[in-house]
N, C-alpha and C positions, 0 to 999 in steps of 0.2 A: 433505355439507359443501361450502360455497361456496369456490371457490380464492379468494383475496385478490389475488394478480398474475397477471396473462396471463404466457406465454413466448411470444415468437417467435421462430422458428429462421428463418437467414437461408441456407440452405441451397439449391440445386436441388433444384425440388418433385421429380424421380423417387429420387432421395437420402433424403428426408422423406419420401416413400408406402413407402421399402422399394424399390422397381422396380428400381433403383438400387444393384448391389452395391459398399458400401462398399472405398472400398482400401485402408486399413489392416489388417493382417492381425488377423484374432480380433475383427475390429469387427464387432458387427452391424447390421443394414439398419434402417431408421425412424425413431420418431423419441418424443421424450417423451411420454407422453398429456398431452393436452389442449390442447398447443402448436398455435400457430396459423404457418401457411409464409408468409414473405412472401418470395420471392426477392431479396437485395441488390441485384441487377441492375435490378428494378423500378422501385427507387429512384432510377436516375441516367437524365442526358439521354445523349442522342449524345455528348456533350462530356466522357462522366463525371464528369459534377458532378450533387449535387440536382438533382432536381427543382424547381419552386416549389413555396411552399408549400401552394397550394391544390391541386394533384395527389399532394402528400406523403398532406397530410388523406385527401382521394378516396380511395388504397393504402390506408390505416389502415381507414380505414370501412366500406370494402368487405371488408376482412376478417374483421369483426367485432371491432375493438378498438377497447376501450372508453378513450379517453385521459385520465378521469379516473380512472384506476385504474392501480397500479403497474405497472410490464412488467418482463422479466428475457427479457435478450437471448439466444442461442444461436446455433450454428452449429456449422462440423466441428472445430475448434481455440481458438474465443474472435478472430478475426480478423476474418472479413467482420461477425458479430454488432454489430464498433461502427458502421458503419455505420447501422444499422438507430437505434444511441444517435443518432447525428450527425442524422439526418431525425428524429426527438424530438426533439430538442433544438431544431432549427429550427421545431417546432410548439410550444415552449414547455412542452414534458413534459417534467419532471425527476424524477420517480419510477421512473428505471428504475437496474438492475443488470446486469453484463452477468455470464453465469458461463463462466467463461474457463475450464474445464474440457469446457465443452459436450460434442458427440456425442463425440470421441474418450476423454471420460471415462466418460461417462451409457451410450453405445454398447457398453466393455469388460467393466460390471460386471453377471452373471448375478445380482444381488438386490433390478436396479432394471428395472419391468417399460417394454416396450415398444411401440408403437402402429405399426399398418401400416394406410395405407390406398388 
């Protein structure tokens, strides 16, 4: 069955492979299947601002996200995640969600599976 929205988690990639032991206590390491890592940091110049918009694009496409199709943001708390809305937003994507429970919700619960790579 084909997913309908991407996720990307806006996390540090050794955080999202797992390498990375989480620091909240009883969280575990990795990350949702099938989610795609874009690091928030990616996103911004020297100045912490956007990118332009055509290196926004460049990140997206190289990751394989596809911007006609919904996205659902993520990260460790639902924080760096808007981010990732905001560089959307600037590309004129408005089918996204951010879920503000992210890893430190998805991460606690032993009946939601997990992905390391």
């Amino acid at each position: 069955m084909e997913t309908k929205a991407q996720i990307i988690d806006a996390r540090h990639p050794k955080r999202f492979s797992g390498e990375a032991p989480e620091q909240r206590v009883n969280l575990r390491s990795g990350h949702i299947p099938n989610s795609v890592n874009i690091f928030y940091k990616l996103l911004l110049n020297e100045q912490k601002c956007l990118k332009t918009k055509l290196e926004l694009l460049s990140i997206f496409l190289e990751a394989g996200i596809d911007l006609d199709k919904p996205i659902i943001t993520s990260c460790g708390s639902g924080v760096t995640a808007s981010i990732i809305i905001l560089a959307l937003k600037q590309l004129d994507h408005n089918q996204t969600a951010l879920y503000d429970g992210s890893w430190s919700e998805w991460g606690l619960r032993d009946d939601l599976p997990i992905a390391t790579n």
